[in-house]
C-alpha positions in Angstrom: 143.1 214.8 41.9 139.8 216.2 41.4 137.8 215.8 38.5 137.8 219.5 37.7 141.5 219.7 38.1 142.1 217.0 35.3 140.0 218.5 33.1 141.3 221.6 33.0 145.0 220.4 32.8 143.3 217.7 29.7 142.2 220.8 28.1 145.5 223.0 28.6 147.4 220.3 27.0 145.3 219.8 24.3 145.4 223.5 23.7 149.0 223.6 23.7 149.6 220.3 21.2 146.5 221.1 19.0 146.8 224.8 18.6 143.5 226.6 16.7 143.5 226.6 13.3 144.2 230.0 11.4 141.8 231.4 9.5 142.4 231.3 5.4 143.3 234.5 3.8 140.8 235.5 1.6 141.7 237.2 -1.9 139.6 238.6 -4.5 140.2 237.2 -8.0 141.6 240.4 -9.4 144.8 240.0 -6.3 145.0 236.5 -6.8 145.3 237.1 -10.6 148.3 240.1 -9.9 150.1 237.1 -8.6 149.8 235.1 -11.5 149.3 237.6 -14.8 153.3 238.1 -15.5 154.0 242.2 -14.8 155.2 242.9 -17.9 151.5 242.4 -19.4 150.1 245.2 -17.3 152.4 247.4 -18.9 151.5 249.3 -21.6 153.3 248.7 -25.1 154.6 251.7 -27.3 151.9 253.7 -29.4 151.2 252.1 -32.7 149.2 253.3 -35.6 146.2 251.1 -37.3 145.7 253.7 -39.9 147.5 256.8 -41.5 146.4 260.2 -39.6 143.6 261.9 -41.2 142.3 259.1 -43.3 138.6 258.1 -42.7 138.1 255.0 -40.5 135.3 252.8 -39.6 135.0 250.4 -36.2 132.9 247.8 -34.7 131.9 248.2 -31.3 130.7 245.7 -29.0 130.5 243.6 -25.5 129.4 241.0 -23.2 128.4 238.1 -26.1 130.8 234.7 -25.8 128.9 232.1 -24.6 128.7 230.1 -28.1 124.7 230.8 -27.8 122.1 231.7 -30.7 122.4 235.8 -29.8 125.7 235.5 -30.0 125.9 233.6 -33.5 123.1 236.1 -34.6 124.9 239.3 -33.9 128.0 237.6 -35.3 126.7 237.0 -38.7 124.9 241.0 -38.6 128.6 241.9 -38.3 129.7 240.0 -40.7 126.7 241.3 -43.0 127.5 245.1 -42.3 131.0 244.2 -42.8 130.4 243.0 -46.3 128.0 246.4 -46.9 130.4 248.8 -45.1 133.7 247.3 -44.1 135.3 247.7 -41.4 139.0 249.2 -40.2 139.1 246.9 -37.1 137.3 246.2 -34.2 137.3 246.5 -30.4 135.8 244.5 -27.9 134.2 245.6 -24.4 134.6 242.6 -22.1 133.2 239.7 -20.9 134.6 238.2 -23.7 133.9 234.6 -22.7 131.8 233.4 -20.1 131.8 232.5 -17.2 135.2 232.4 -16.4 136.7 233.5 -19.1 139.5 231.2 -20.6 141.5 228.0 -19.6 144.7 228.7 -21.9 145.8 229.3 -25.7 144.4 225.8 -26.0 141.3 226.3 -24.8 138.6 224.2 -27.3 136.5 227.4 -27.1 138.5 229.8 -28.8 138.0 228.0 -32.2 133.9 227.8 -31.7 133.1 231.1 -29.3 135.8 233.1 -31.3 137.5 231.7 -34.5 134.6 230.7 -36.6 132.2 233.6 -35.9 135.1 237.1 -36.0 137.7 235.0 -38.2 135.2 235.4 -41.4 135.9 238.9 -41.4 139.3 239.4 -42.1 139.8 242.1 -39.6 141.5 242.4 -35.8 140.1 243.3 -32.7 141.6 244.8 -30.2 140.5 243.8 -26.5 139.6 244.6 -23.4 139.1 242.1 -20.4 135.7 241.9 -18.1 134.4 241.0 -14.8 133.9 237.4 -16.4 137.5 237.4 -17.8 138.6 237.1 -14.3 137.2 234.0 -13.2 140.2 230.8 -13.9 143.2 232.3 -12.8 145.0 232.0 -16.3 142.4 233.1 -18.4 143.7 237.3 -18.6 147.1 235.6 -19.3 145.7 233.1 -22.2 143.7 236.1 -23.8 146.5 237.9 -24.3 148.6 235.3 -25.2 146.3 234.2 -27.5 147.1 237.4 -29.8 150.3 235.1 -31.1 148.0 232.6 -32.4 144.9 234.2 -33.9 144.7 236.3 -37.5 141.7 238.4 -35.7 142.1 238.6 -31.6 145.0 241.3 -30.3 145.3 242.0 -27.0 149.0 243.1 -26.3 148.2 244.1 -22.6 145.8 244.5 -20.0 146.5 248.4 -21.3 147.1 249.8 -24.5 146.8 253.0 -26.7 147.2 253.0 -30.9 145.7 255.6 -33.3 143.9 255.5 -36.6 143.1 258.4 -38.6 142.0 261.1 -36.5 141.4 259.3 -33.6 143.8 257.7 -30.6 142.1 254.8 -29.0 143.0 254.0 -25.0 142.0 250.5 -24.3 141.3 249.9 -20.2 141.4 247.3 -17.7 138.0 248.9 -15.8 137.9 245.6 -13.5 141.8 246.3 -12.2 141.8 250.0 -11.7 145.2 250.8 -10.6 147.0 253.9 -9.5 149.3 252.6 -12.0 147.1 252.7 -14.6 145.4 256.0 -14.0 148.6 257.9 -14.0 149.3 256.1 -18.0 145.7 257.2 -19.4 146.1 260.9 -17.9 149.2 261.4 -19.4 149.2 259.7 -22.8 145.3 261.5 -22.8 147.1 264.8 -22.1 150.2 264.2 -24.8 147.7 262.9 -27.2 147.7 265.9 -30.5 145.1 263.5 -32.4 140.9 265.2 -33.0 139.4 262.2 -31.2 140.3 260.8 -28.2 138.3 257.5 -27.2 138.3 255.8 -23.9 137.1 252.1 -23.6 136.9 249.1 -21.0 134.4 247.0 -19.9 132.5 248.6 -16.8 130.1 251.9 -17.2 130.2 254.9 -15.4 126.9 256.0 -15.7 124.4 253.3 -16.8 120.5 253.0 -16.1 120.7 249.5 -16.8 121.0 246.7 -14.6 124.1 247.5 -12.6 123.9 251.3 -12.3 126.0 254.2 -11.5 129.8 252.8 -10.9 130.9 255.0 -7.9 134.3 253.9 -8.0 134.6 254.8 -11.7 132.7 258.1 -10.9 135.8 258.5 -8.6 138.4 257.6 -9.9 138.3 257.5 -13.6 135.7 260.1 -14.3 138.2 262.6 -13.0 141.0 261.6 -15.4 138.4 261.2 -18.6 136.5 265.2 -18.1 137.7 267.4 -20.2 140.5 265.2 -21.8 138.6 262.4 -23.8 135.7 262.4 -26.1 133.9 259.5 -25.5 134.4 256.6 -23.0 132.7 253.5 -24.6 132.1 250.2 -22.1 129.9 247.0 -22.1 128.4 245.4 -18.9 125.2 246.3 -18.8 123.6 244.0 -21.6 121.9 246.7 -23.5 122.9 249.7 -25.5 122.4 253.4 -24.2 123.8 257.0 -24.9 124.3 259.1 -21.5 124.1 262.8 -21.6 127.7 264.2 -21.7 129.7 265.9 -18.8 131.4 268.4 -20.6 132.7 267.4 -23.9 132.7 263.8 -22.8 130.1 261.2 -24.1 129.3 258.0 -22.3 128.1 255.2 -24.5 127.4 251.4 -23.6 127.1 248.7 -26.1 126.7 245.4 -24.1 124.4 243.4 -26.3 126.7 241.0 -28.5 125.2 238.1 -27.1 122.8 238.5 -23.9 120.3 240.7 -23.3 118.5 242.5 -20.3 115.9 245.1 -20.3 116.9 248.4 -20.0 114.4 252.1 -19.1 115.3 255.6 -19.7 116.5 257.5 -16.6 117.3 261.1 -16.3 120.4 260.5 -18.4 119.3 258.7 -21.3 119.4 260.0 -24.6 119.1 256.6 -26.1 118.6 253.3 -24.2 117.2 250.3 -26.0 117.7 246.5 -25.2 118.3 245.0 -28.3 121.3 242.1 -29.3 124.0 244.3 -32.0 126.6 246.1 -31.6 128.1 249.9 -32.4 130.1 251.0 -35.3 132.4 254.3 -34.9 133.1 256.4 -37.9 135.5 259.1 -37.6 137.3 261.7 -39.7 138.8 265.1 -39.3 135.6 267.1 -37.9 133.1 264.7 -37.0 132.5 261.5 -35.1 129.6 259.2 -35.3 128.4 256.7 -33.7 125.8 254.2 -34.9 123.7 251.5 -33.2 122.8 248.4 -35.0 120.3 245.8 -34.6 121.5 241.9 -35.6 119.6 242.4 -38.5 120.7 245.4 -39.8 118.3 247.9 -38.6 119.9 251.3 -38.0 118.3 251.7 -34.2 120.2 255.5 -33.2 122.9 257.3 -34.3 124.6 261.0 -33.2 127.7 262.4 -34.5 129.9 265.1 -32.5 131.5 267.6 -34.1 134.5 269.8 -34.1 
């Protein structure tokens, strides 16, 4: 037998006992964590009310901050501050609640120092949204909503969620799972809604002239759902604060600066755009909604109020 006949009968063999290795499938975090989050928490519970329709209310606004660092402590005590000048109704978060990968479980050690002991102190409740870095362990979604059973302050009954207070209805978003699903819910609970205000938020802009941009996907698929339906879609992300000029009746605000900075410039957009660690407060009533920026010490930085 010839040398090139054995090798090529070596090689067929081998072939046929070692046969080549498939490739992994690849997922991206937000399928692999389908899998896992249980479906009935991407469902949205009923409506509930925080506050009886047409009484004055007053919310704090903000994003991207848990890391357990100094900006974060900072802007937590300004809160805290304000609060004790000019309480608040409640609060709402914008995502990226905790870095980098959000949360292990109920039990993570973090919740008591990143949350507990900074929010806690005010005797209020926040009401969630997840972010980009809430998606990194595969539990963590799960475990911040979960959490709501344990904590006086954090609620987060679904990746979803609408409630009201006073005059306003408030539609809380999962911007980094943007399902079909979820689109068809916030069109028609924006289009049942009879309350003045009607306010959007989630975690990811759709206009921004800070470090991320322009989100095209949002541009096409939310955008379309918010015009002419919503007042104001409010979002984090971008580590700044900014107020975008309006598409209609709809405002576009960002308040991404609870805990980390980048620097931000005008573009052709900006009506306000400053990098500065704070947060926003919302105050609403029958014919006028305003929102406020606030420095961690206090310092009133921009404020406009829409009217009816």
């Amino acid at each position: 037998m010839s040398y090139r006949i054995w090798l090529i009968l070596v090689l067929g063999l081998l072939a046929y006992r070692l046969p080549a290795e498939q490739p992994k499938p690849t997922t991206s975090p937000s399928a692999s964590i389908k899998k896992l989050l249980r479906p009935e928490f991407r469902v949205a519970p009923p409506l509930f009310s925080l506050k009886a329709a047409g009484q004055p209310v007053r919310v704090l606004a903000f994003g991207d901050f848990g890391d357990g660092g100094n900006g974060q402590r900072q802007v937590a005590a300004g809160m805290l501050a304000y609060h004790r000048q000019q309480p608040f109704d409640f609060g709402i978060t914008l995502g990226d609640n905790f870095y980098n990968k959000g949360m292990k479980s109920v039990d993570d050690p973090r919740w008591k120092t990143w949350w507990d002991e900074l929010y806690d102190p005010l005797g209020i409740r926040f009401y969630a949204t997840l972010g980009n870095h809430d998606y990194g362990f595969e539990q963590s979604p799960e475990a911040e909503i979960l959490y709501s059973e344990k904590s006086p302050s954090w609620r987060m009954p679904a990746t979803e969620y609408s409630y009201t207070a006073g005059s306003v209805q408030f539609f809380a978003i999962d911007s980094q799972v943007m399902t079909a699903s979820q689109l068809k819910w916030l069109r028609q609970e924006l289009e049942a809604s009879k309350f003045r205000w009607k306010v959007v938020y989630g975690h990811h802009p759709i206009y921004s002239h800070g470090k991320h941009g322009d989100n095209q996907k949002l541009i096409r698929q939310l955008l379309p759902v918010l015009k002419d339906r919503a007042d104001v879609y409010l979002a984090g992300h971008d580590h700044d604060m900014q107020h975008l000029k309006p598409e209609g009746s709809l405002h576009f605000f960002v308040s991404g600066s609870g805990g980390k900075l980048r620097p931000i410039s005008r573009g052709p957009r900006s009506l306000f755009a400053e990098s500065k660690l704070g947060f926003a407060v919302l105050e609403a009533h029958e014919t006028a909604l305003k929102i406020t920026f606030v420095e961690k010490d206090l310092k009133l930085l921009y404020e406009y109020t829409l009217k009816h």
